[in-house]
C-alpha positions as CSV (number, residue, x, y, z in Angstrom):
1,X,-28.4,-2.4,12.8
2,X,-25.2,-2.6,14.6
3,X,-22.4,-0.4,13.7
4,X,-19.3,-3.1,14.0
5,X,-16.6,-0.1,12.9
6,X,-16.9,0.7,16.9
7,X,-14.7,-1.2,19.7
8,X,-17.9,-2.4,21.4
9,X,-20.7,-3.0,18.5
10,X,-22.8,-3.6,21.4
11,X,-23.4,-0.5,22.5
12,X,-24.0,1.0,19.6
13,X,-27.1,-0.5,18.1
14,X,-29.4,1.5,16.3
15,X,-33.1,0.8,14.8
16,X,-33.6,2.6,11.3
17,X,-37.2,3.1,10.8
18,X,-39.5,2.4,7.8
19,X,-42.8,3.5,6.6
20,X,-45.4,0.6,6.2
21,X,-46.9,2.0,3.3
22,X,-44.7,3.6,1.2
23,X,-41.5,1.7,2.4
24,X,-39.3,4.5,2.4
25,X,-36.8,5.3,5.4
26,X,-38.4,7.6,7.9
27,X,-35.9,7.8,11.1
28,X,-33.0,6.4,13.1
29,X,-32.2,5.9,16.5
30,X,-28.3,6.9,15.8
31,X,-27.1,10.3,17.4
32,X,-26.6,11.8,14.2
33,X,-30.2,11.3,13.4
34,X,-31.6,12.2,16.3
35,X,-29.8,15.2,17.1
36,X,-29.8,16.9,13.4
37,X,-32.4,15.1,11.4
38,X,-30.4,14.0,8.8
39,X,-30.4,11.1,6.7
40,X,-27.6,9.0,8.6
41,X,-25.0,6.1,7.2
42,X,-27.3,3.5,8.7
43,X,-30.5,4.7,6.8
44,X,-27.7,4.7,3.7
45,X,-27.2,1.2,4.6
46,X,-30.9,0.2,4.8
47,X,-31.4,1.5,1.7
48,X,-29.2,0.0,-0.1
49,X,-29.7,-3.9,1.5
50,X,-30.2,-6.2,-1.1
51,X,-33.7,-8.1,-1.5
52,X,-32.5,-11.0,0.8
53,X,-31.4,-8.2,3.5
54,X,-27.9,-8.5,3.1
55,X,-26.5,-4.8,3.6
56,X,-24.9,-3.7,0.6
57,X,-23.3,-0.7,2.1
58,X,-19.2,-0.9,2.0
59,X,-17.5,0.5,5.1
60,X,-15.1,2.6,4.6
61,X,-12.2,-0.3,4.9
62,X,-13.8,-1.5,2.0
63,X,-12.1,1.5,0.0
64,X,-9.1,1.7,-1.3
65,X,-9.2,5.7,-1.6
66,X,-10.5,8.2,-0.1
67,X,-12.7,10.8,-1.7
68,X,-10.1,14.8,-2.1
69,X,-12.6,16.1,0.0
70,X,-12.0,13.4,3.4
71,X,-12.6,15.0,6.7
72,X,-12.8,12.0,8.8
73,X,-10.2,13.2,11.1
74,X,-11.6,14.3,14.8
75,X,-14.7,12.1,13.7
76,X,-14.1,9.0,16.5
77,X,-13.6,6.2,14.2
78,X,-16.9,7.9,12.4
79,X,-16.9,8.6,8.4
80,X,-17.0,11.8,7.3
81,X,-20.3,12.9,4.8
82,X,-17.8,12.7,1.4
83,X,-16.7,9.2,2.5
84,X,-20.2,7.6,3.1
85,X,-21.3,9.3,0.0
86,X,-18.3,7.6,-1.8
């Protein structure tokens, strides 16, 4: 998966990993993954791709408002845990 909401998509390319057998998400390769083993926006995202693998996850452009409980300021361009969940 490539995270286009960043200047150079490129460079920020990360592999979301899934379990053979039971098919649910087990790991990315994103920082936030990696450094706090949490379930990351690009995990979201593989989660919710449609059968044809078309990812169904809106970026945050995609909304019109933003949740009373934003705190995507400081975040780098990132979206803050009440956004993604919105």
């Amino acid at each position: 998966m490539t995270t286009e909401s960043h200047e150079n998509p490129a460079a920020h390319h990360y592999l979301v990993s899934i379990d053979n057998v039971t098919h649910e998400l087990m790991a990315c390769t994103c920082p936030h993954h990696v450094h706090r083993n949490a379930f990351c926006k690009h995990m979201a995202a593989v989660e919710n791709a449609t059968d044809d693998g078309t990812l169904a996850f809106p970026s945050k452009d995609d909304n019109d408002a933003e949740p009373e409980d934003c705190d995507c300021d400081g975040l780098d361009g990132f979206s803050c845990w009440p956004c993604v969940h919105t």
